[in-house]
MARTI-418841 format. One record per residue (C-alpha): x, y, z; residue number from 1. Coordinates in steps of 0.25 Angstrom, whole numbers. Layout:
// MARTI-418841
      c1      c2      c3   gudo
       X       Y       Z    NUM
...
//
This chain:
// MARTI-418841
      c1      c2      c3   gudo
       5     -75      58      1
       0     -76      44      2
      -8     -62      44      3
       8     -55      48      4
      12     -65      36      5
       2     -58      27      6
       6     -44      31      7
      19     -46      29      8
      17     -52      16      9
       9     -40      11     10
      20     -31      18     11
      31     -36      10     12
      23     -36      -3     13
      21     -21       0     14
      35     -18       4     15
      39     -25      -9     16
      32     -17     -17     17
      32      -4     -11     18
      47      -4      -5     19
      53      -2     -19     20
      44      12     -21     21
      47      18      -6     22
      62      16      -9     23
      59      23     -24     24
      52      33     -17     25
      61      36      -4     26
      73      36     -12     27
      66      48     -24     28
      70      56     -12     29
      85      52     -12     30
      96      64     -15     31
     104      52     -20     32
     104      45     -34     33
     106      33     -28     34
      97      23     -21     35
     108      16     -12     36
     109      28      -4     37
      99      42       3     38
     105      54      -1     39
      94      61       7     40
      79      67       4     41
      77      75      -7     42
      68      79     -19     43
      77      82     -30     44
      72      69     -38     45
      59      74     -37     46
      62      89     -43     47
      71      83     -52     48
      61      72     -58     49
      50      84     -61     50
      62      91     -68     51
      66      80     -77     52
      59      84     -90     53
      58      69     -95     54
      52      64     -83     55
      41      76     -82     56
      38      74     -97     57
      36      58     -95     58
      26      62     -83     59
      19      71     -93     60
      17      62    -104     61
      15      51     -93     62
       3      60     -86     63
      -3      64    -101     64
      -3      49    -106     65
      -7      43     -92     66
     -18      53     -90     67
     -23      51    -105     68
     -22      37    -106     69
     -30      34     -90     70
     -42      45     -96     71
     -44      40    -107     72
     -42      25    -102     73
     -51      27     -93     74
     -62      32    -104     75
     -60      19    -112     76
     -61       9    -101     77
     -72      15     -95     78
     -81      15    -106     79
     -75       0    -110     80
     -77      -5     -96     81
     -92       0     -97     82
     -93      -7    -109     83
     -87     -21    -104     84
     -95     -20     -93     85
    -108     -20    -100     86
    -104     -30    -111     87
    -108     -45    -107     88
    -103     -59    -111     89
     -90     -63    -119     90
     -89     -48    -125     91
     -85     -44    -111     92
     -76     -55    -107     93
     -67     -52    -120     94
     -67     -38    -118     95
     -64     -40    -103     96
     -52     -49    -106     97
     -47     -39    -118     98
     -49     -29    -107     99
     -38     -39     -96    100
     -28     -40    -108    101
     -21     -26    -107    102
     -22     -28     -93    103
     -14     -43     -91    104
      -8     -40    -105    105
       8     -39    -102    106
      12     -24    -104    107
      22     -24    -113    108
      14     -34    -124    109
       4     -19    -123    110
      13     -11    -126    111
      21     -18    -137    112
       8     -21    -143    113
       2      -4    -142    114
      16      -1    -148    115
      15     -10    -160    116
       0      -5    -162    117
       5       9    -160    118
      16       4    -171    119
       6      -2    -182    120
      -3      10    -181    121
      10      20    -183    122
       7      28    -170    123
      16      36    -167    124
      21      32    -152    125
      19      42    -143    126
       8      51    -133    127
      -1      43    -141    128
       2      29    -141    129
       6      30    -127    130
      -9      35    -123    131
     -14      26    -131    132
      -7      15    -124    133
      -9      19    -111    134
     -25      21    -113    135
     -24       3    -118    136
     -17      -1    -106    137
     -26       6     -98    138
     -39       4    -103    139
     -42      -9     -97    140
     -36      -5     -84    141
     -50       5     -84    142
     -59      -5     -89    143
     -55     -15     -77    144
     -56      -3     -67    145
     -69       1     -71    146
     -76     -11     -74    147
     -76     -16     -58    148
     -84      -4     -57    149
     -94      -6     -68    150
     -96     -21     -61    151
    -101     -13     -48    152
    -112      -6     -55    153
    -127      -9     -55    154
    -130     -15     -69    155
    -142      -6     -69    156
    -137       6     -66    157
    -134      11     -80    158
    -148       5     -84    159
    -155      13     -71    160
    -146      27     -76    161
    -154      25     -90    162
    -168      22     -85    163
    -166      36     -77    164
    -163      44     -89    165
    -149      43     -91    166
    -144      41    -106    167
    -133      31    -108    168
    -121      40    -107    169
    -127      47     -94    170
    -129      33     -89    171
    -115      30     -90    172
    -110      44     -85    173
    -120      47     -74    174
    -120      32     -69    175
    -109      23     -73    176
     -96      32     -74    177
     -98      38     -62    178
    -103      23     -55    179
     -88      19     -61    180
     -80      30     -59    181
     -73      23     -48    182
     -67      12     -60    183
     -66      24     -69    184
     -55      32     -58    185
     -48      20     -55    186
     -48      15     -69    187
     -41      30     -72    188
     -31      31     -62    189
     -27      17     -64    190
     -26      20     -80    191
     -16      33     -75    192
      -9      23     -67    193
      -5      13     -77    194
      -3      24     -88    195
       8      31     -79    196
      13      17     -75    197
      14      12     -88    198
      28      10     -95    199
      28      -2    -105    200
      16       3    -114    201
      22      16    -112    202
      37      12    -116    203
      31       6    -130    204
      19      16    -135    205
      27      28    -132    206
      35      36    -143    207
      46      47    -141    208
      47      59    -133    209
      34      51    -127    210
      38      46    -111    211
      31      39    -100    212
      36      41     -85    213
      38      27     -84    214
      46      28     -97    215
      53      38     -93    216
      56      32     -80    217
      62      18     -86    218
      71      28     -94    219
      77      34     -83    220
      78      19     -76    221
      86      15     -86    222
      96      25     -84    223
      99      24     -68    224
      91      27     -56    225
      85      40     -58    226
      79      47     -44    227
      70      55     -52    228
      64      40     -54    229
      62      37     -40    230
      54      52     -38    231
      45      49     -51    232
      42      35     -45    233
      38      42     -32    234
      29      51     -38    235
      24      41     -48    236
      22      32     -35    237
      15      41     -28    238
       4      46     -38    239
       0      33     -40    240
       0      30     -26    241
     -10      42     -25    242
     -18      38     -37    243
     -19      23     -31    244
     -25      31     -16    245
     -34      40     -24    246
     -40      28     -30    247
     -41      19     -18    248
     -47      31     -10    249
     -58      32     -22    250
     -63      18     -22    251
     -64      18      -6    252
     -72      32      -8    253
     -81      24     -18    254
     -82      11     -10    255
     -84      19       2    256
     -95      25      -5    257
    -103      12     -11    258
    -103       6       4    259
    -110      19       9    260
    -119      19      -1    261
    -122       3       0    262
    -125       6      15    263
    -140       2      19    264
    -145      10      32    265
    -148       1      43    266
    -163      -3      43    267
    -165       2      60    268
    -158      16      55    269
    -164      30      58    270
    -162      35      44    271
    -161      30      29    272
    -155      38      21    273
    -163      30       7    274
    -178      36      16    275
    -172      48      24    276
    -175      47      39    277
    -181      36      46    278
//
């Protein structure tokens, strides 16, 4: 009884979050404007959204910024999470928690405050200042991916790299990036995510002629249901979804991987493979 209680519990919370999206997504394929009634199935919202030329340039600047922001993102937390990582006593616990406020910090008290420092330094708003607001908010996203990773490492494995001729930066290279990479992907596609997701510190740092998807999006809200909407919502849905999966499949590859290699061959077996045959 209390296992079907659980199951069903988890069932409703999955309906109550997913319900809403499959009902957006069925009804992008509606002939009919209205959501009350099925006119039948049809594509014309799709071939009509990627000929709306306002929605095609919000996606370019929102591929451009998104792109820009998660690379170079990804750049500066690496190398900072290194750097927390090696640091030791009460630097590293402020760092940490200066590292935690972007992250618990309400949104819209980060945009407000980019926008006023955008203002004070007389910035013009636009490609710029967005970019520049997307990398902030991203940056501790990365560090906070990559720094599990940097936990799982042998503490002497960048001292052994050095003993055996490596230099410092071929240490790092050779050893330690491609020890983290896992972090390092996650951390990027996480950082694209919340880049393309992002609408608050967009809506504040971004000047004229300068548009977001998801600004665009709130505009053509305002003005009535648009089924072009429901179609962009689809696809926006779907190559998160995919990005999600192509994550999730990485890590189990890579988890797969350590347990294979953690294997110790049974002491009555035939053959080791650390001697050659038996």
């Amino acid at each position: 009884m209390v296992r079907i209680l659980k199951r069903t519990y988890i069932y409703l919370i999955f309906a109550f979050l997913y319900l809403p999206i499959a009902v957006l997504m069925v009804y992008s394929f509606n002939d009919a404007r209205s959501r009350g009634m099925w006119g039948g199935f049809t594509l014309r919202w799709y071939v009509e959204l990627f000929q709306d030329r306002t929605i095609m340039h919000s996606l370019y600047s929102t591929l451009i910024i998104g792109i820009s922001s998660a690379v170079i993102a990804t750049i500066i937390g690496t190398f900072a999470a290194i750097g927390i990582h090696n640091t030791r006593g009460v630097p590293k616990k402020l760092i940490m928690n200066v590292t935690y406020l972007p992250v618990l910090n309400p949104e819209i008290v980060t945009a407000i405050s980019l926008m006023l420092l955008f203002v004070f330094s007389k910035v013009r708003f636009g490609y710029l200042t967005l970019l520049l607001s997307h990398i902030t908010f991203n940056v501790p996203y990365v560090i906070l991916s990559v720094l599990p990773k940097l936990r799982q490492l042998n503490k002497h494995l960048y001292e052994a790299a050095l003993d055996l001729g490596c230099t410092p930066l071929q240490a790092l290279w050779k050893v330690i990036i491609p020890e983290i990479m896992p972090g390092i992907i996650t951390g990027l596609l996480l950082a694209f995510t919340l880049s393309i997701d992002d609408f608050v510190v967009s809506f504040f740092t971004t000047g004229s002629g300068v548009s977001t998807l998801s600004i665009t999006v709130y505009s053509m809200a305002r003005r009535g249901i648009n089924p072009k909407i429901n179609a962009l919502s689809t696809i926006m849905f779907t190559f998160v979804l995919a990005l999600l999966i192509i994550v999730n499949v990485r890590q189990a590859r890579e988890e797969r991987k350590e347990r294979n290699g953690r294997r110790v061959p049974k002491k009555d077996s035939p053959y080791d493979p650390r001697f050659g045959s038996a």
